[in-house]
N, C-alpha and C positions, 0 to 999 in steps of 0.2 A: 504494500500500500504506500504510494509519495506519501511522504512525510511534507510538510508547512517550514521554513525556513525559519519561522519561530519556534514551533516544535523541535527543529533538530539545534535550534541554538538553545533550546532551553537545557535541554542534555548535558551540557559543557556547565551548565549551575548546579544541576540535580544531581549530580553523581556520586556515589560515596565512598569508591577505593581506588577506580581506575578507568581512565579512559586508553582506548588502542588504537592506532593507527594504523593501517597496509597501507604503501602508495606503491603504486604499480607501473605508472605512466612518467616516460622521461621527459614532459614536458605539459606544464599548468601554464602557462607563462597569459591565457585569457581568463583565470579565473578570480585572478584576485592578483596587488603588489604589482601593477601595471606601470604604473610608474617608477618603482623604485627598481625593477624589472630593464626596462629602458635607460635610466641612468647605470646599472651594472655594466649594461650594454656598451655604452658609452666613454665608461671611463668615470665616471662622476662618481664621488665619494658617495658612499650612503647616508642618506638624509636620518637627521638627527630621530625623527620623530618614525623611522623606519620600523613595522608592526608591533606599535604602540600598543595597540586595542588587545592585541593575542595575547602580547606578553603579561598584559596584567591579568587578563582573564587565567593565562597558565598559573602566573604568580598568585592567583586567588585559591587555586586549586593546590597546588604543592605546600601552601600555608597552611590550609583547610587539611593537610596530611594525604593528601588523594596524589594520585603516582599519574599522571601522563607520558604517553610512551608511544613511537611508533618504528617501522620497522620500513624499509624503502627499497624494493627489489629493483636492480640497475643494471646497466653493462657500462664497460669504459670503451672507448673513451666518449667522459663526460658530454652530453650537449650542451649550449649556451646556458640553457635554460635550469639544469642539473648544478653548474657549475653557480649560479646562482643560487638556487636553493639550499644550496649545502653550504656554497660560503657563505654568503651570506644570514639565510633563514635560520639554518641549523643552528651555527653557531651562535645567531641573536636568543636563540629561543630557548636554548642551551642555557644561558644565564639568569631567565626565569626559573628553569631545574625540568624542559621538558628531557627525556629522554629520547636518543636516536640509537637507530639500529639498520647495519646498511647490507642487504643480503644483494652479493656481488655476482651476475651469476655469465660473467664475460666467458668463461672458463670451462662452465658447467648447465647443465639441462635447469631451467624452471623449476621447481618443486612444487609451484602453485601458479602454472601455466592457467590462463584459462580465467582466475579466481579476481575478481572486483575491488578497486579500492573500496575500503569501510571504516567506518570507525564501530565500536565496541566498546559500550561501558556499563561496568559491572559483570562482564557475561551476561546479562539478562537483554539489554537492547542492545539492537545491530542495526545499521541505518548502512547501507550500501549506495556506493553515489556514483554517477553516470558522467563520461565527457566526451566531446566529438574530437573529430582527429588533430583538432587543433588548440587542445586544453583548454577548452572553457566548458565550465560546469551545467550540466544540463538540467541537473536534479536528483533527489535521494529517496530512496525506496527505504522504508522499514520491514526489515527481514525477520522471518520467524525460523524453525531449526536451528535455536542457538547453539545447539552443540557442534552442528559443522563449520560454523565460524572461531568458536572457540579452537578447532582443532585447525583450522588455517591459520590465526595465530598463532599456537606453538607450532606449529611446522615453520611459519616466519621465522619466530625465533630461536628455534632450533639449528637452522642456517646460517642464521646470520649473525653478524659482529661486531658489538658497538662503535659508533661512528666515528669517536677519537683515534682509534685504533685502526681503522681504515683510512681516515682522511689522514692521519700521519705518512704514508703510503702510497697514497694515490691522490690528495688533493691537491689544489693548485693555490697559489696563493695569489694577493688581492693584482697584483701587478702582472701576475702570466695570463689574465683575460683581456688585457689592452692591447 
């Protein structure tokens, strides 16, 4: 059943141990951070005031003792748009206390070929979200069979391997996108 973009924002206040992430797609670049998206592009420092709303929203939640966490299935070499999210986003949002997890699969088969970004909170709601081929968001379905979502999260995280520890490795830093 779509879900109401108030509905699935209200989730991100109600939750009481854990929200999950899967992203799936190497590139969101029409769904949101349009701007700050285009100055990465460019060359232009990131603006001061760069995903202001997230961070405090994550910082409400890591205070409140609740865990945010997501897990980001990729190949190298990085797109424009990757190399943004990760320099950038991750590590802003990092400082709130969200958690990343980067399942790298350049090397190796999918292990959740096929499987939907979603978010996940509590185990109990699963809200699965739709983009066209050009990452902008189409809309989010509320899922029922929690249990196969739950088990495509740990197969995420069973793969994969915190972000610090990969982007040590394979990230780029702020000067090798210009």
């Amino acid at each position: 059943m779509t879900i109401s973009p108030n509905a699935f924002g209200a989730l991100f206040d109600d939750f009481q141990w854990e929200a999950f992430r899967l992203e799936t797609l190497d590139d969101y670049s029409k769904s949101g951070s349009v701007d700050a998206y285009q100055a990465f592009l460019t060359g232009k420092p990131k603006p001061t005031d760069y995903n202001a709303r997230w961070l405090a929203q994550v910082q409400r939640n890591i205070d409140a003792g609740r865990r945010m966490y997501r897990v980001h299935i990729l190949t190298r070499p990085l797109t424009p748009y990757l190399q943004f999210e990760l320099g950038w986003g991750y590590q802003t949002n990092a400082t709130a206390g969200e958690e990343f997890f980067i399942l790298d699969i350049t090397d190796r088969p999918n292990p959740l070929e096929g499987v939907p970004d979603f978010w996940m909170f509590d185990e109990s709601a699963t809200v699965s979200m739709a983009y066209d081929d050009e990452g902008a968001f189409l809309g989010a379905e509320e899922e029922s069979e929690v249990e196969k979502w739950i088990r495509w999260r740990d197969a995420a995280l069973s793969h994969a391997e915190p972000f610090t520890d990969w982007w040590a490795r394979h990230g780029i830093n702020e000067r090798e996108h210009r």
